[in-house]
Biopython code that builds the backbone (N, CA, C, O; Angstrom):
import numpy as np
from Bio.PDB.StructureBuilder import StructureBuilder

atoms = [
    (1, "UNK", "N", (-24.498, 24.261, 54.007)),
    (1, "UNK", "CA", (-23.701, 25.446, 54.259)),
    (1, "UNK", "C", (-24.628, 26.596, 54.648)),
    (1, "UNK", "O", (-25.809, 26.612, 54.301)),
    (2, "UNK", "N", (-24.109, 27.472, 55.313)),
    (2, "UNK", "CA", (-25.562, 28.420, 56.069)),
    (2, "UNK", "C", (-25.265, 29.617, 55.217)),
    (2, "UNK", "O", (-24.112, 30.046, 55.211)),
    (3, "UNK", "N", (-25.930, 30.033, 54.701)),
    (3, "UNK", "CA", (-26.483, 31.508, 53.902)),
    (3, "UNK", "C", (-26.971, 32.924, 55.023)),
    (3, "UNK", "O", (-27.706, 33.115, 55.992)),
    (4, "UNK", "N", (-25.944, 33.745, 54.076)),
    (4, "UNK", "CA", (-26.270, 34.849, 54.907)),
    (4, "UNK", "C", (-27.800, 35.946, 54.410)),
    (4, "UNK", "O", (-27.919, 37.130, 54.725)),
    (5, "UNK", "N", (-28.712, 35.209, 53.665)),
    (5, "UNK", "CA", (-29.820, 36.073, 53.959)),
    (5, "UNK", "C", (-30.802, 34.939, 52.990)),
    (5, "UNK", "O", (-30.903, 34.928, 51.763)),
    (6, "UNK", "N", (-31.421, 34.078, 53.925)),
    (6, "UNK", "CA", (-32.527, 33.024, 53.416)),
    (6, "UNK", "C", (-34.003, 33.710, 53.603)),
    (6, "UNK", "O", (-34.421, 34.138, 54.679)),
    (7, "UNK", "N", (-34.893, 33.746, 52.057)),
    (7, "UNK", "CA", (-36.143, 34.472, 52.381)),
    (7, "UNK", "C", (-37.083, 33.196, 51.450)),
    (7, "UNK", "O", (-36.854, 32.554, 50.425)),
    (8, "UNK", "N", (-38.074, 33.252, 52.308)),
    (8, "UNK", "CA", (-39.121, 31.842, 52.178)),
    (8, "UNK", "C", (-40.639, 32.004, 52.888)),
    (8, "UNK", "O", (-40.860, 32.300, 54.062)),
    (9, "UNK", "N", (-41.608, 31.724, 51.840)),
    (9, "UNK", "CA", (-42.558, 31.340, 52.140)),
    (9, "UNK", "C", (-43.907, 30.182, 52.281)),
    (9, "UNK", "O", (-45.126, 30.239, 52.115)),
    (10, "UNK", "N", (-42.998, 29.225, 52.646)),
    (10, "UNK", "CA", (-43.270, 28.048, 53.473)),
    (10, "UNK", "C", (-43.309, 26.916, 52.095)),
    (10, "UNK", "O", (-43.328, 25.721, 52.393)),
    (11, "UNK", "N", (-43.319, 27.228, 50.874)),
    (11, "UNK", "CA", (-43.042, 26.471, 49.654)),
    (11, "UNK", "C", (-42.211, 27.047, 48.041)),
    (11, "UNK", "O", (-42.285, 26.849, 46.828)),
    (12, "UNK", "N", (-41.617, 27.669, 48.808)),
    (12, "UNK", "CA", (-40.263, 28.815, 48.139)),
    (12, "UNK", "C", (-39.021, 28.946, 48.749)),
    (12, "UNK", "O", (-39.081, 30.030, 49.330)),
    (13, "UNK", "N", (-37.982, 28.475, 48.935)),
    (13, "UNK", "CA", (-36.752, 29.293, 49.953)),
    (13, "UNK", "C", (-35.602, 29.645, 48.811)),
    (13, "UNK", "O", (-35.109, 28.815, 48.048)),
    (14, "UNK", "N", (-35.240, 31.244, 48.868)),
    (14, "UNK", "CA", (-34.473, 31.731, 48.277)),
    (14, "UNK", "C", (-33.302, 31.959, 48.954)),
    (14, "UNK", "O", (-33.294, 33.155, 49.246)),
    (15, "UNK", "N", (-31.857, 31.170, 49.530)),
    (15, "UNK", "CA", (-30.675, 31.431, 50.581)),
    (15, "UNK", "C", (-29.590, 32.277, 49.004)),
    (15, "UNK", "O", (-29.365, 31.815, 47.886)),
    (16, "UNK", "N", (-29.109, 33.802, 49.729)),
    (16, "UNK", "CA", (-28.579, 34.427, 49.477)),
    (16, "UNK", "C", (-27.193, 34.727, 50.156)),
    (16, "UNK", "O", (-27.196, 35.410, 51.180)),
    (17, "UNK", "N", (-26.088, 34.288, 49.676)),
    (17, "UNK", "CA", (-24.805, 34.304, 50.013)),
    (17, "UNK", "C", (-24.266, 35.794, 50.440)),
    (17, "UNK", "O", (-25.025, 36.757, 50.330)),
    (18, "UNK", "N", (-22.826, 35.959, 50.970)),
    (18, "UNK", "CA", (-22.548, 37.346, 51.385)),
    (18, "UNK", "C", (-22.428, 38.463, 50.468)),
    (18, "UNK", "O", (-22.622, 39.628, 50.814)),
    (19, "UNK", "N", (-21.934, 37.906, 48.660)),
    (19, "UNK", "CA", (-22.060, 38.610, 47.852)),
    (19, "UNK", "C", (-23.185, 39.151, 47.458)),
    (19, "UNK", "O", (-23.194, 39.945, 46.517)),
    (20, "UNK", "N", (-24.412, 38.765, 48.185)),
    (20, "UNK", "CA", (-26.141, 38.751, 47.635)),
    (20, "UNK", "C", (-25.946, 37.949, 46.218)),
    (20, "UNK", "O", (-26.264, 38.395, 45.116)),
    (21, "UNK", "N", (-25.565, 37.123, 46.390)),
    (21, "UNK", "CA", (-25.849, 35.714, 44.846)),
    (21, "UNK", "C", (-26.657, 34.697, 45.351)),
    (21, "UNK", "O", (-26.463, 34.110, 46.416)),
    (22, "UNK", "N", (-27.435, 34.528, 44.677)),
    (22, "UNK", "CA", (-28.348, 33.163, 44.904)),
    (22, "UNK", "C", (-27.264, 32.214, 44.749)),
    (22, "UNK", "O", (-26.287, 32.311, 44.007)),
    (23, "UNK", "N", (-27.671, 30.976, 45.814)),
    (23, "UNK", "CA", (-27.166, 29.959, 46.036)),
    (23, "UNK", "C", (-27.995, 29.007, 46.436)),
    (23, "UNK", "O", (-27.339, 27.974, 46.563)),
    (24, "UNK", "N", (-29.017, 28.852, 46.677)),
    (24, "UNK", "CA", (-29.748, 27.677, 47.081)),
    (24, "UNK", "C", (-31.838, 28.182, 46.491)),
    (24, "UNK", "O", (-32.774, 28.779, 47.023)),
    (25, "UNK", "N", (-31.659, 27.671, 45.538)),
    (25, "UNK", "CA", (-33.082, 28.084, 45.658)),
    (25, "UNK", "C", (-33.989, 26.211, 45.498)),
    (25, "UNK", "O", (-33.786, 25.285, 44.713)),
    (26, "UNK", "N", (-35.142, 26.414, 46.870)),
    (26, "UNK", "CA", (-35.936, 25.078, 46.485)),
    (26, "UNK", "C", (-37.169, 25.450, 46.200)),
    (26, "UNK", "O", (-37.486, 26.639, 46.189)),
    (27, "UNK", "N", (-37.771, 24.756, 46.010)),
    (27, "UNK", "CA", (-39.267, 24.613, 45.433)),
    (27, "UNK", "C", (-39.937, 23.150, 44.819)),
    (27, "UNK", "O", (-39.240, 22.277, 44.303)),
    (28, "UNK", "N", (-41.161, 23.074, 44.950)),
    (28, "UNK", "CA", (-41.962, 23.551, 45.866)),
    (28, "UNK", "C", (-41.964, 22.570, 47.344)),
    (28, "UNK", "O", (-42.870, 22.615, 48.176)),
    (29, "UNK", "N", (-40.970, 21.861, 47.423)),
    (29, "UNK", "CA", (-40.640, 21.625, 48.995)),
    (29, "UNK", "C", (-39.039, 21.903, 49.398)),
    (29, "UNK", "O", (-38.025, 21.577, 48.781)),
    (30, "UNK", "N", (-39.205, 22.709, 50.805)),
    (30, "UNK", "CA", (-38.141, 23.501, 51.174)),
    (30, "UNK", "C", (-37.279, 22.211, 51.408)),
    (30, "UNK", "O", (-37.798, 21.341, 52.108)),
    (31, "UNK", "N", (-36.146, 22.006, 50.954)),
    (31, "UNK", "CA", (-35.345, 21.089, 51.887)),
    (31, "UNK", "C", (-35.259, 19.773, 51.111)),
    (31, "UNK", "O", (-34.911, 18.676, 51.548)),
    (32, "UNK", "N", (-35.550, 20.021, 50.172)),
    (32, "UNK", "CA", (-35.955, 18.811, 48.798)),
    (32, "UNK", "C", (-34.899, 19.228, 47.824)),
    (32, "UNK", "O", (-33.708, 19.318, 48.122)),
    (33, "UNK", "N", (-35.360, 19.457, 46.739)),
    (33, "UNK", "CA", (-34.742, 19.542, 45.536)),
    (33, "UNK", "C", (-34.138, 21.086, 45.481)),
    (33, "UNK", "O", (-34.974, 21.989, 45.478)),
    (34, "UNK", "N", (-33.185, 21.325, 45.452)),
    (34, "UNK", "CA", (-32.481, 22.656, 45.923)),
    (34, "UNK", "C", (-31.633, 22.443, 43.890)),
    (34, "UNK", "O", (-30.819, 21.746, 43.283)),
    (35, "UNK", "N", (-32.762, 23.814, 43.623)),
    (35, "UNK", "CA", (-32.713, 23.585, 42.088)),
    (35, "UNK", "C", (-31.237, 24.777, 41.442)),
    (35, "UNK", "O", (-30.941, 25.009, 40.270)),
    (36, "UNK", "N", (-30.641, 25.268, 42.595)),
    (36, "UNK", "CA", (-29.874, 25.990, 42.380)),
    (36, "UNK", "C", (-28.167, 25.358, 42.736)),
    (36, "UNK", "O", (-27.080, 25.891, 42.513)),
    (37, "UNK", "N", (-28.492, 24.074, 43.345)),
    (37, "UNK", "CA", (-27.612, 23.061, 43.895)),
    (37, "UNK", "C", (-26.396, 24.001, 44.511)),
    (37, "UNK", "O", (-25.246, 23.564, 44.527)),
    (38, "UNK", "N", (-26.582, 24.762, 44.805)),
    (38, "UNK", "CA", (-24.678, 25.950, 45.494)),
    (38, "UNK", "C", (-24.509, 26.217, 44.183)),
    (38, "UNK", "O", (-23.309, 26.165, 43.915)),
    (39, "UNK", "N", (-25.049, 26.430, 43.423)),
    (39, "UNK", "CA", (-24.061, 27.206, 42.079)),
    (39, "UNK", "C", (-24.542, 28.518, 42.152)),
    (39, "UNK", "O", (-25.576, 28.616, 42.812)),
    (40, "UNK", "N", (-24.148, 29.457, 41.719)),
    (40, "UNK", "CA", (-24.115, 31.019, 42.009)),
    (40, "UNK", "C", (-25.241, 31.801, 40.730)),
    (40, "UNK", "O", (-24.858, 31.954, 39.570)),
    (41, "UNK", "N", (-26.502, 32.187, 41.165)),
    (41, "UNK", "CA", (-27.094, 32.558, 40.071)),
    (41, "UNK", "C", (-27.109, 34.046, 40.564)),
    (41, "UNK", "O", (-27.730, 34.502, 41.524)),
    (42, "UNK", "N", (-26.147, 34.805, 39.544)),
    (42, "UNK", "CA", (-26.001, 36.505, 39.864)),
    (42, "UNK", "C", (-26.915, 37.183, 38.780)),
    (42, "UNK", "O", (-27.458, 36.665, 37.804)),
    (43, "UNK", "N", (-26.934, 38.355, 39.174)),
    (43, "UNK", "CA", (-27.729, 39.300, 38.967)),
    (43, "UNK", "C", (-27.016, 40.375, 38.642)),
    (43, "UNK", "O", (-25.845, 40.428, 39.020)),
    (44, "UNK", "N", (-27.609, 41.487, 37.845)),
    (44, "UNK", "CA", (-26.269, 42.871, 37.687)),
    (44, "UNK", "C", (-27.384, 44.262, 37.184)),
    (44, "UNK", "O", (-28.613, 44.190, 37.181)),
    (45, "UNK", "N", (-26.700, 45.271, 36.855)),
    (45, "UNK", "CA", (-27.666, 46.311, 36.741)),
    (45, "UNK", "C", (-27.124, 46.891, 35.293)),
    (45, "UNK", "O", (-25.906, 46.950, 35.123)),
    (46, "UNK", "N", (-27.924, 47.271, 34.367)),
    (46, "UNK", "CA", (-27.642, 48.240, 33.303)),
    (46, "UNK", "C", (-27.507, 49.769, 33.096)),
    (46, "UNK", "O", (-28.642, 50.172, 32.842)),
    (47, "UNK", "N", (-26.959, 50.418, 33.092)),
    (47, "UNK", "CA", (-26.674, 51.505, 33.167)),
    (47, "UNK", "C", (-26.397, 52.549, 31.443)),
    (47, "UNK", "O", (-26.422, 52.012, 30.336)),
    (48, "UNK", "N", (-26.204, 53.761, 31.635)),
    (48, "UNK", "CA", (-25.804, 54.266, 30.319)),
    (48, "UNK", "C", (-23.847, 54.030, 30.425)),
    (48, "UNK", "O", (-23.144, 53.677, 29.478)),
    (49, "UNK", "N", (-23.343, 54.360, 31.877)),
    (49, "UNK", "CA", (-22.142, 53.538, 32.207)),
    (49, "UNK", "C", (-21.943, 52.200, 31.748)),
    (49, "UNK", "O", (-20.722, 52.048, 31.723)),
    (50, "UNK", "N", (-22.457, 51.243, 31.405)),
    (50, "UNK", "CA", (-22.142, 50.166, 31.348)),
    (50, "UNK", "C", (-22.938, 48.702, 32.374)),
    (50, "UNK", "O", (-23.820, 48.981, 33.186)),
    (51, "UNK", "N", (-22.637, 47.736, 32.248)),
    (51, "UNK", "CA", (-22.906, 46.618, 33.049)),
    (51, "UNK", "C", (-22.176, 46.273, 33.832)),
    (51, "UNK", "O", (-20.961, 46.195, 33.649)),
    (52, "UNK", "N", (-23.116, 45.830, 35.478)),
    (52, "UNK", "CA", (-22.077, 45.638, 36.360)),
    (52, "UNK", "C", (-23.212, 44.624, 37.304)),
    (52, "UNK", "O", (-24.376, 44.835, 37.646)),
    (53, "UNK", "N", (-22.235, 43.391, 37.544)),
    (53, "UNK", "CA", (-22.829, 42.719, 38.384)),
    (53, "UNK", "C", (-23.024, 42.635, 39.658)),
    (53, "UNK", "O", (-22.076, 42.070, 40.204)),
    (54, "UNK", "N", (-23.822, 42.944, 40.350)),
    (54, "UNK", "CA", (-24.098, 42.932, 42.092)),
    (54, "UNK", "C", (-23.053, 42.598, 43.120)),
    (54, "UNK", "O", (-22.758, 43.224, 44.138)),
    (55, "UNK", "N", (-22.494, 41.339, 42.582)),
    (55, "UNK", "CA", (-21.501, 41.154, 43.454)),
    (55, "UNK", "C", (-19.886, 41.362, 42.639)),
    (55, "UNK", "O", (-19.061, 40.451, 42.556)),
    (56, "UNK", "N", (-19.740, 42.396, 42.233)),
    (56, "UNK", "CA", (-18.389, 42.719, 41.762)),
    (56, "UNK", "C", (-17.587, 43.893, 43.133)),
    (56, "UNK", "O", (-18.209, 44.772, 43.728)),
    (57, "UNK", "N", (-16.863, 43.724, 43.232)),
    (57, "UNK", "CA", (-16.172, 44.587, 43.847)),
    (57, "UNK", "C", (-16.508, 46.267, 44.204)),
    (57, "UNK", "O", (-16.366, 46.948, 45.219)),
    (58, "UNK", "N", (-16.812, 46.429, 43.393)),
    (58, "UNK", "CA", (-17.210, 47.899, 43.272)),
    (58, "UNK", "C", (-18.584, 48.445, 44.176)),
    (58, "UNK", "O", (-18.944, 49.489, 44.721)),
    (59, "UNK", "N", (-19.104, 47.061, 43.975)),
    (59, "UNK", "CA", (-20.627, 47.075, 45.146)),
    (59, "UNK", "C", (-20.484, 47.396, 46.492)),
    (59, "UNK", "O", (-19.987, 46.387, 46.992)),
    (60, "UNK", "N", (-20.645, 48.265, 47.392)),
    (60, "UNK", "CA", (-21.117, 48.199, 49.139)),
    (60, "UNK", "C", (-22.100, 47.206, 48.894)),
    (60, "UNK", "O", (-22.707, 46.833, 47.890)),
    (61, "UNK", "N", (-22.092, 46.974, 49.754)),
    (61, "UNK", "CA", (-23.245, 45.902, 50.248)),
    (61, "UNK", "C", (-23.476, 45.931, 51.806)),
    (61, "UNK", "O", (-22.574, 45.619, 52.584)),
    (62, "UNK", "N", (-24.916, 46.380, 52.285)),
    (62, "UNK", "CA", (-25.241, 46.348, 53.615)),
    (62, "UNK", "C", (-26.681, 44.921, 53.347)),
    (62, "UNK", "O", (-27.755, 44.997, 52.750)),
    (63, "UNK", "N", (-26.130, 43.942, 53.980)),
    (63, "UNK", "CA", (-27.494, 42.759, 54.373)),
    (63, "UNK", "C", (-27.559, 43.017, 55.863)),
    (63, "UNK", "O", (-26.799, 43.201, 56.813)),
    (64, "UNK", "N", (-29.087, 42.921, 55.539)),
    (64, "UNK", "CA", (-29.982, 42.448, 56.942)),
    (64, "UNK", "C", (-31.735, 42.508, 56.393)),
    (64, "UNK", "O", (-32.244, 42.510, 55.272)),
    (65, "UNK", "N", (-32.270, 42.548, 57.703)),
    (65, "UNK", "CA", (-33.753, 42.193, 57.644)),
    (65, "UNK", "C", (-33.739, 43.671, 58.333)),
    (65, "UNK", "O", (-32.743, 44.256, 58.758)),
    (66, "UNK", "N", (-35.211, 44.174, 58.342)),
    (66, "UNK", "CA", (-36.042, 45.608, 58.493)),
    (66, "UNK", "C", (-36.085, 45.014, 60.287)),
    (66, "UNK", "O", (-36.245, 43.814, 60.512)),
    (67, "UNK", "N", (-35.941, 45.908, 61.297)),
    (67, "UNK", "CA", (-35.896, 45.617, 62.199)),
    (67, "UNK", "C", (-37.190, 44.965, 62.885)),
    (67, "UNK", "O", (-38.238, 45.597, 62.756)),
    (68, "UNK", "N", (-37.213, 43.946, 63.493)),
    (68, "UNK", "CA", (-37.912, 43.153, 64.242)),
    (68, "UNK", "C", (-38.997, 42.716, 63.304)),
    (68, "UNK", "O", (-40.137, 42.778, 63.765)),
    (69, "UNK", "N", (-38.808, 42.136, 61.644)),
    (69, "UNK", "CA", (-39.199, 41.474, 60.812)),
    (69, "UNK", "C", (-38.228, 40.244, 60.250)),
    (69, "UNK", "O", (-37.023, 40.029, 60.380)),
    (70, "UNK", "N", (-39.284, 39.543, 59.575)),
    (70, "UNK", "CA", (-38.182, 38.879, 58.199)),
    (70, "UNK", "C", (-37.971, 39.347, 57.034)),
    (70, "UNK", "O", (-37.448, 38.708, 56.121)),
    (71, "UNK", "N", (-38.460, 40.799, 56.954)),
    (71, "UNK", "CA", (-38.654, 41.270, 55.689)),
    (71, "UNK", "C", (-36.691, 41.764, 55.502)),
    (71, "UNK", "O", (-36.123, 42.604, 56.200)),
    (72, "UNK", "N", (-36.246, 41.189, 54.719)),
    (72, "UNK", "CA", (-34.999, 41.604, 53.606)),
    (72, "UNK", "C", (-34.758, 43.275, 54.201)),
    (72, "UNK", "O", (-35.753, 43.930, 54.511)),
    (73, "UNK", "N", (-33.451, 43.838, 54.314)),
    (73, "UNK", "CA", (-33.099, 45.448, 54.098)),
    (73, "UNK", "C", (-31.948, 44.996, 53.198)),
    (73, "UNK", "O", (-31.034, 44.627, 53.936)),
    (74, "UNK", "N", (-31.602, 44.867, 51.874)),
    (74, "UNK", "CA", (-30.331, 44.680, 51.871)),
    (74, "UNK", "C", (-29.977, 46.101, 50.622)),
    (74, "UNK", "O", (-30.370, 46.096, 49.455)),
    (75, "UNK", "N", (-29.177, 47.179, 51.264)),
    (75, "UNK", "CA", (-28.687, 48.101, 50.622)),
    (75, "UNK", "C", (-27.495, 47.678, 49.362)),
    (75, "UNK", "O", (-26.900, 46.634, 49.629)),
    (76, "UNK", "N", (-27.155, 48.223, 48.286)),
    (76, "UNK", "CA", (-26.559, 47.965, 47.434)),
    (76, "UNK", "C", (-26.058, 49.400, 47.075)),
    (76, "UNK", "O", (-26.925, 50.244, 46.846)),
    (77, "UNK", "N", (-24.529, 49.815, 46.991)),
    (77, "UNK", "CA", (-24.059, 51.092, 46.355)),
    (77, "UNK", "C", (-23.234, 50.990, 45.497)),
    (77, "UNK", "O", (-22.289, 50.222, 45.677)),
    (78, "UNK", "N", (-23.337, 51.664, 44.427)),
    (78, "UNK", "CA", (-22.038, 51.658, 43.563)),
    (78, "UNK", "C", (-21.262, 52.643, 43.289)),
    (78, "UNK", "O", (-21.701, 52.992, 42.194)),
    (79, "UNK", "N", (-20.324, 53.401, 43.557)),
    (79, "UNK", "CA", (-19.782, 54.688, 44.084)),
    (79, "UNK", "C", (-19.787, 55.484, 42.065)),
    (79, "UNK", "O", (-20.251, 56.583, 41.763)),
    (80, "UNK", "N", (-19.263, 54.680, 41.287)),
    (80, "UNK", "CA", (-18.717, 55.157, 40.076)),
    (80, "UNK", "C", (-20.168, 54.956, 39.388)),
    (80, "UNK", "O", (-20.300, 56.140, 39.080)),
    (81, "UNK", "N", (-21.132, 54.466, 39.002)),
    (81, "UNK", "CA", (-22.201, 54.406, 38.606)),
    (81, "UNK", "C", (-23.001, 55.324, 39.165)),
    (81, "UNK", "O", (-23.921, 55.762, 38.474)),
    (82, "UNK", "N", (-22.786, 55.913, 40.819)),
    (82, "UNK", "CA", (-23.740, 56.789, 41.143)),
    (82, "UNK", "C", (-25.151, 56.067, 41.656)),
    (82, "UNK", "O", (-26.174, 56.751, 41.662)),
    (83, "UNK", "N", (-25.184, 54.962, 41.999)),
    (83, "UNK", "CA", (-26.265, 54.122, 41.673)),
    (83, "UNK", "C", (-26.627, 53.493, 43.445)),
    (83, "UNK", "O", (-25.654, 53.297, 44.174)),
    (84, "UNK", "N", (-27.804, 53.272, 43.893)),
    (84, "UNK", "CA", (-27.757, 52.943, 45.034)),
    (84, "UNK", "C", (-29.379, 51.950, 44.736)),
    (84, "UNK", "O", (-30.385, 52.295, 44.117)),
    (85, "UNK", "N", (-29.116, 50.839, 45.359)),
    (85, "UNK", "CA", (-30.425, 49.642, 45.044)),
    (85, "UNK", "C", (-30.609, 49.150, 46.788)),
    (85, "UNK", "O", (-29.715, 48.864, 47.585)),
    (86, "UNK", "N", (-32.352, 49.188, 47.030)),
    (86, "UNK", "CA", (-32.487, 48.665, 47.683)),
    (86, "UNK", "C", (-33.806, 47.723, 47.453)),
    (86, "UNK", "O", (-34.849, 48.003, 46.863)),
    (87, "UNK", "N", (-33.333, 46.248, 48.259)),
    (87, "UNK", "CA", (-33.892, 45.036, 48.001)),
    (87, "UNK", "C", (-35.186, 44.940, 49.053)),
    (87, "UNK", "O", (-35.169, 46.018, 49.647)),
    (88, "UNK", "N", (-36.002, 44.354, 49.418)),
    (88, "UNK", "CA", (-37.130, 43.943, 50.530)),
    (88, "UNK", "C", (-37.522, 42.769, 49.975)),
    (88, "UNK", "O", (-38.398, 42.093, 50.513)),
]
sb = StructureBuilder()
sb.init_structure("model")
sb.init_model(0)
sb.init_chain("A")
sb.init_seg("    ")
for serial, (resi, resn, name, xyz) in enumerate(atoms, 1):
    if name == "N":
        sb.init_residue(resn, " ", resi, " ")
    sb.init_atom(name, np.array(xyz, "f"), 0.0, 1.0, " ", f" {name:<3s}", serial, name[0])
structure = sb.get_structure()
């Protein structure tokens, strides 16, 4: 299944879904043992507000790469937390 933001260095590949959730992570051969098999390993942020996970609703989410790199831009906002994360 194709991932909307795969970052790898030639014995690491981390494929990141549209929610930004891990979904495929291999090691240490790309294309081998995919130790994350499609299951969803999320991530979230702590706050004095409370806990909130990355891909909940409440998140903007802008993915892409830094222009004319592979380096990651992926913006993260959370309007009610006040909170804005960016990834590379």
């Amino acid at each position: 299944m194709p991932r909307d933001i795969p970052v790898g260095n030639g014995s690491l590949l981390v494929a990141f879904d549209a929610d930004y959730t891990i979904r495929d992570l291999y090691y240490p051969r790309v294309g081998k043992e995919n130790h994350a098999l499609g299951n969803p390993c999320r991530f979230g942020v702590w706050t004095r507000e409370g806990y909130s996970w990355i891909n909940a609703r409440e998140w903007k989410l802008a993915l892409g790469y830094m222009k004319e790199t592979l380096v990651t831009n992926v913006r993260a906002f959370h309007e009610r937390l006040g909170l804005q994360l960016t990834c590379n």
